[in-house]
N, C-alpha and C positions, 0 to 999 in steps of 0.2 A: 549212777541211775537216779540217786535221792537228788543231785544236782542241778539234775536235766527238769523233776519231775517239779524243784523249785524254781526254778528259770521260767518255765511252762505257765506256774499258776501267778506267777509276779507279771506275767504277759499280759496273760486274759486281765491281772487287775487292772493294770495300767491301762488297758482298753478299755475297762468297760468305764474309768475317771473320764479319758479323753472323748469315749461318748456323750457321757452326763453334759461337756462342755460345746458340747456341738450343738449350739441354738440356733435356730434357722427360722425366720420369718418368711411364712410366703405371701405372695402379693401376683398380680393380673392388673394392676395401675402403678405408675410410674412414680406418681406422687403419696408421702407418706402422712399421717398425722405424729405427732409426740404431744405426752400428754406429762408434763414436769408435777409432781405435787396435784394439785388441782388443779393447774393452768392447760389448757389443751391450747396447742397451734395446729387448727387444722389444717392440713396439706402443705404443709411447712418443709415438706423433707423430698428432694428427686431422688429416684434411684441414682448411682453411676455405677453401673458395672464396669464402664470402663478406666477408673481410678482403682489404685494398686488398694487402697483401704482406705474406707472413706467414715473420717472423726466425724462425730459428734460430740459437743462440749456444754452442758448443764449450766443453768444460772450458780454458782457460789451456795453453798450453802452445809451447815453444821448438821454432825448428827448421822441421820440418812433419810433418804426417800426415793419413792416408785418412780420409774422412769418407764415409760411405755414409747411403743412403735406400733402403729395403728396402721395398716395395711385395708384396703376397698373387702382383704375374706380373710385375713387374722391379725393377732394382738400378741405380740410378745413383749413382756413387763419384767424390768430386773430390777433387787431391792440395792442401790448404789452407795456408797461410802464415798466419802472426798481421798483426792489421790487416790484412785485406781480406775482401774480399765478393764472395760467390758465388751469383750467381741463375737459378732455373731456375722451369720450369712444372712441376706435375704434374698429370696428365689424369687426371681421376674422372671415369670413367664421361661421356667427352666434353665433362666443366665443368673448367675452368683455376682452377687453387688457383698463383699465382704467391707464390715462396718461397725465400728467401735464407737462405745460410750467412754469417754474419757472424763474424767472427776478432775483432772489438774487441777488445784486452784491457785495456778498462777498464770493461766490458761484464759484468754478470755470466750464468753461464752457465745455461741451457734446465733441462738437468734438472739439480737441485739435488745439489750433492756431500755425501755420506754417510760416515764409515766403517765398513767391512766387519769383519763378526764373523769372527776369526780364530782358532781356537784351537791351542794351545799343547801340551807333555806335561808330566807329572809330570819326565820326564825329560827339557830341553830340548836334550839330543844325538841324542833319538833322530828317526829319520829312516824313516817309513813310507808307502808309496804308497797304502798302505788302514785302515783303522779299523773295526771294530768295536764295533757298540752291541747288548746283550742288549735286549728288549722279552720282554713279553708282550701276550698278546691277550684283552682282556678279555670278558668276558662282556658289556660293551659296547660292545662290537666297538672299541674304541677301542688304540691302541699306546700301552701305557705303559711307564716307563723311569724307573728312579732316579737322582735327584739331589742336589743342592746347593745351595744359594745362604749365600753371606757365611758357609761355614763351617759353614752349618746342619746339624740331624741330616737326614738321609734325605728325601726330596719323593719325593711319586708324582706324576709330571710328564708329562701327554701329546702325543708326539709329534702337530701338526697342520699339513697343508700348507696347507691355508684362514687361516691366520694368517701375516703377513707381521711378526710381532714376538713377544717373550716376555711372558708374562707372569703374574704371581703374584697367588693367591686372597686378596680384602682379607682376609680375620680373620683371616689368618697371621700378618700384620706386627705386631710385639711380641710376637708370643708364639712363631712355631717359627723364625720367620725374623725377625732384625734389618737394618733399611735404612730411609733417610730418603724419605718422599716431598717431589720438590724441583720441582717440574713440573707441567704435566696434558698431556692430547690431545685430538683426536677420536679414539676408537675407532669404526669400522665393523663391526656385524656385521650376523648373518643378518634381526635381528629390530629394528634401526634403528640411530639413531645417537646416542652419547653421551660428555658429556667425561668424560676418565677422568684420574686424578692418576698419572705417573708419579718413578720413579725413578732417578737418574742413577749410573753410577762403581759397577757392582752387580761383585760375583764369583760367574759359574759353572763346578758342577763335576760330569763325566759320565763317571762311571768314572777313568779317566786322561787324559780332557780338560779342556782349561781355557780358559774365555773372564774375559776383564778388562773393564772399559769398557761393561759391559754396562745399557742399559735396561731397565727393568722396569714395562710395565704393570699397573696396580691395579685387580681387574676383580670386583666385587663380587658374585658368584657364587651361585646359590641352592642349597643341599645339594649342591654338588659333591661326585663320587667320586675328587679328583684334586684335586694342591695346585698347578699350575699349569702352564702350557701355553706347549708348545718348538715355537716358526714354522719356518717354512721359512728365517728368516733368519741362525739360526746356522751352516749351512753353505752360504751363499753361495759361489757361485764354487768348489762343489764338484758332486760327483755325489752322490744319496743312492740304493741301492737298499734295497729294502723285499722283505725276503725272509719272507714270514709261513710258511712252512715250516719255515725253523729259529728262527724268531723272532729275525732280527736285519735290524741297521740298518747297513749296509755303506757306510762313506766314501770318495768313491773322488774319486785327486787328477787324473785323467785318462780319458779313455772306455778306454786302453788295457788296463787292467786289468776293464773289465765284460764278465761272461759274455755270450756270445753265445745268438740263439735267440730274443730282444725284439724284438717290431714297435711301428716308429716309428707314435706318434696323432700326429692332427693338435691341435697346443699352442698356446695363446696366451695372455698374461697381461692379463688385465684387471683393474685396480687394487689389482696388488702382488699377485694371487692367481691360480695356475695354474687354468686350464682347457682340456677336451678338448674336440671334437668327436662329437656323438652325433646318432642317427638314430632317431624311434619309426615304430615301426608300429602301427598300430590297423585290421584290417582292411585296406582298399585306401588306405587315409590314410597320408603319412608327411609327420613333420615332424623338420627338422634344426636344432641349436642347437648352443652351448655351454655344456659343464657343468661346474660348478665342481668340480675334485678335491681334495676335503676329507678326511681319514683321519679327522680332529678331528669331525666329524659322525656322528652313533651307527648311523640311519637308514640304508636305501637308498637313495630315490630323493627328491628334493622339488622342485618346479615353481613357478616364480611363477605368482598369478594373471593377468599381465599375459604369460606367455608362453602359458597357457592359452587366454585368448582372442583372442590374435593366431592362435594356429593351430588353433582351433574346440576346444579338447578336452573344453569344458565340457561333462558330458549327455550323451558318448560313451560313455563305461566305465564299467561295473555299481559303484555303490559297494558298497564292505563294511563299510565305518567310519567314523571321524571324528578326530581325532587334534591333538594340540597340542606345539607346540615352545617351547622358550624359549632366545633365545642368551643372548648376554653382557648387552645394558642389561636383562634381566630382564622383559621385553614376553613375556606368555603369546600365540600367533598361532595361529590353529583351520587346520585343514584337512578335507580332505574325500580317505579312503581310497579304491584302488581297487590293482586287478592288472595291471602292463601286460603287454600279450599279448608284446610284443617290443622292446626295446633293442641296436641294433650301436650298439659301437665299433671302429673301424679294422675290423677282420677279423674280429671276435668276436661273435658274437648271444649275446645271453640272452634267456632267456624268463621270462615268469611270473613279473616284478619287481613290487616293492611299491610304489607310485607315490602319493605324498601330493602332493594341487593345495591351494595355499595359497586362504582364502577370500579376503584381500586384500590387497594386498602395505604393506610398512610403506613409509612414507615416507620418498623420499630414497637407497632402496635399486635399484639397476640389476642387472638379471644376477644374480638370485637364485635361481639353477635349479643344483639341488645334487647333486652322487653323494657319498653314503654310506660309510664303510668298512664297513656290511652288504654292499653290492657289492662294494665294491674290495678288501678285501680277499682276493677270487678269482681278483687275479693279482696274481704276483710284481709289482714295479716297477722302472723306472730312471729318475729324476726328475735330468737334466740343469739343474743351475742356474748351469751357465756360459751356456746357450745355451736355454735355456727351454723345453725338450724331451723329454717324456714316452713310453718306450717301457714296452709290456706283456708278459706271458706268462702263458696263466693256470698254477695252482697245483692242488694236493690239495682245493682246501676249491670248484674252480670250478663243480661239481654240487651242493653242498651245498645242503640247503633254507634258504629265507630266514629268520631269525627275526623271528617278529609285533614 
């Protein structure tokens, strides 16, 4: 009997061990953030419930440190060791994605290590909490700003947040601008996908900034109005506002210095390129997405075909026109003009947007549903890229009529 009644309580202990070990994140969005140390990637991680156990592998590192999984409605954080493994569930939407943090460090790590564009001053003592960048706003609607590259005379260079890299117009190269093409990519844009020849060990120069080390994509351009195009990833791991009132582009090394009065969108980065959360109305209709926040786009408003007829909008709204885009691999792509009666983001309605529905979406392309700096630039910005976080506030220009 003493046997049974020690058998019994060695049970219930060992159970309630193999409870404490049953971690389970839940989640209602497919995609995850991880957040290493201080580094967050957000939406870095798909579920797969359909893979037997699905690793994750950490940058290298002594000692130990937090490892979080950030879910759309919880957060589960383990404190990790090198060499050891950490297994948890995550519930989507009632299906089990079972999923391990693994410390191997012989292992290499999940997401691919990078280095970050860092820039520098003319003067390397001096020491500021914020930066200033002049822009203008063109008559295509686009933010342009003077530059440099390898010493060059003068580039008209546009600031684009839809671009996750730099890049320079091919028929520059030998003639306004000197640099070796040593490389290629895939570049992704709006209008498909194509390999592009880049350049490695570049110098840029933006006023009294300076970047070293810099890549350069070669992006064969058609009649461009601009000699080449500055991503969001020159100021990584910084704050950027976008003040189209005084036409400048405000660095800011901490949130503590951003004016106040910006309301937080809802932000998520889908492959290397911010986007917000948006709501149409059409009538008693409303459909919600995400829209890519591009400056670098001339236009207001533009929709995949593939988001059009998932939410019926084909044949709903009067056309006016017909209209064609061209990105970067140089693909002309038709659309079909119209007015949308209403557009909220976070707080803000617009009405009376210009809404171009693509006739067919290019291939290979996801999430091609686009805002415009015709739109955006109606509010101020605060483009958070420590933390992937986009607050607004509209401006002077927020009544202004759209231009055709």
């Amino acid at each position: 009997m003493k046997n049974i009644l020690f058998l019994f309580i060695l049970f219930i202990f060992a159970s309630c061990i193999t409870q404490k070990k049953q971690f389970i994140l839940n989640a209602t969005s497919k995609t995850v953030s991880i957040k290493e140390g201080d580094k967050l990637y957000k939406d870095i991680w798909t579920i797969s419930p359909e893979v037997e156990l699905d690793e994750f592998v950490p940058h290298k590192f002594n000692g130990n440190k937090k490892v979080s999984f950030i879910s759309n409605i919880d957060t589960l954080t383990f404190n990790v060791n090198p060499n050891n493994t950490y297994d948890f569930t995550i519930l989507y939407n009632d299906v089990k994605a079972f999923t391990r943090i693994n410390t191997d460090t012989l292992k290499e790590a999940s997401i691919p290590s990078k280095n970050i564009l860092e820039y520098y001053y003319n003067n390397k003592n001096r020491i500021f909490l914020i930066d200033t960048i002049p822009f203008e706003l063109g008559t295509d609607n686009q933010i342009h700003i003077t530059g440099k590259i390898n010493k060059s005379d003068s580039l008209n260079v546009i600031f684009d947040t839809g671009a996750n890299a730099i890049v320079i117009v091919s028929k520059l190269i030998g003639d306004k601008v000197n640099l070796k093409l040593d490389g290629n990519t895939l570049n992704n844009g709006s209008d498909g996908t194509k390999t592009v020849e880049t350049s490695s060990s570049n110098k840029l120069e933006i006023g009294n900034l300076n970047w070293d080390n810099v890549e350069l994509l070669s992006i064969d351009f058609q009649n461009p109005n601009f000699d080449g195009v500055l991503g969001w990833i020159a100021f990584e791991n910084k704050i950027v506002e976008i003040d189209y009132e005084n036409k400048l582009l405000i660095i800011h090394k901490s949130m503590q210095t951003v004016p106040k009065g910006f309301s937080k969108i809802d932000t998520k980065m889908i492959g290397g390129i911010p986007y917000i959360k948006g709501t149409i109305t059409i009538e008693n209709k409303i459909s919600s997405g995400w829209f890519e926040y591009d400056t670098g786009y001339d236009s207001s408003f533009s929709l995949s075909q593939k988001f059009a007829s998932e939410n019926g909008l084909n044949g709903v709204l009067k056309k006016i026109g017909s209209s064609t885009s061209l990105g970067s691999t140089g693909i002309k792509w038709k659309a079909t003009d119209y007015i949308l009666p209403k557009l909220q983001i976070g707080e803000f309605k617009l009405f009376n947007v210009p809404l171009s529905i693509d006739e067919k979406d290019p291939k290979g392309i996801e999430n091609n549903n686009i805002l415009g700096n015709n739109l955006l630039k109606r509010f101020n910005a605060i483009i958070d890229l420590k933390n992937f976080e986009i607050y607004l506030k509209p401006n002077n220009l927020y009544n202004l009529n759209y231009k055709k």
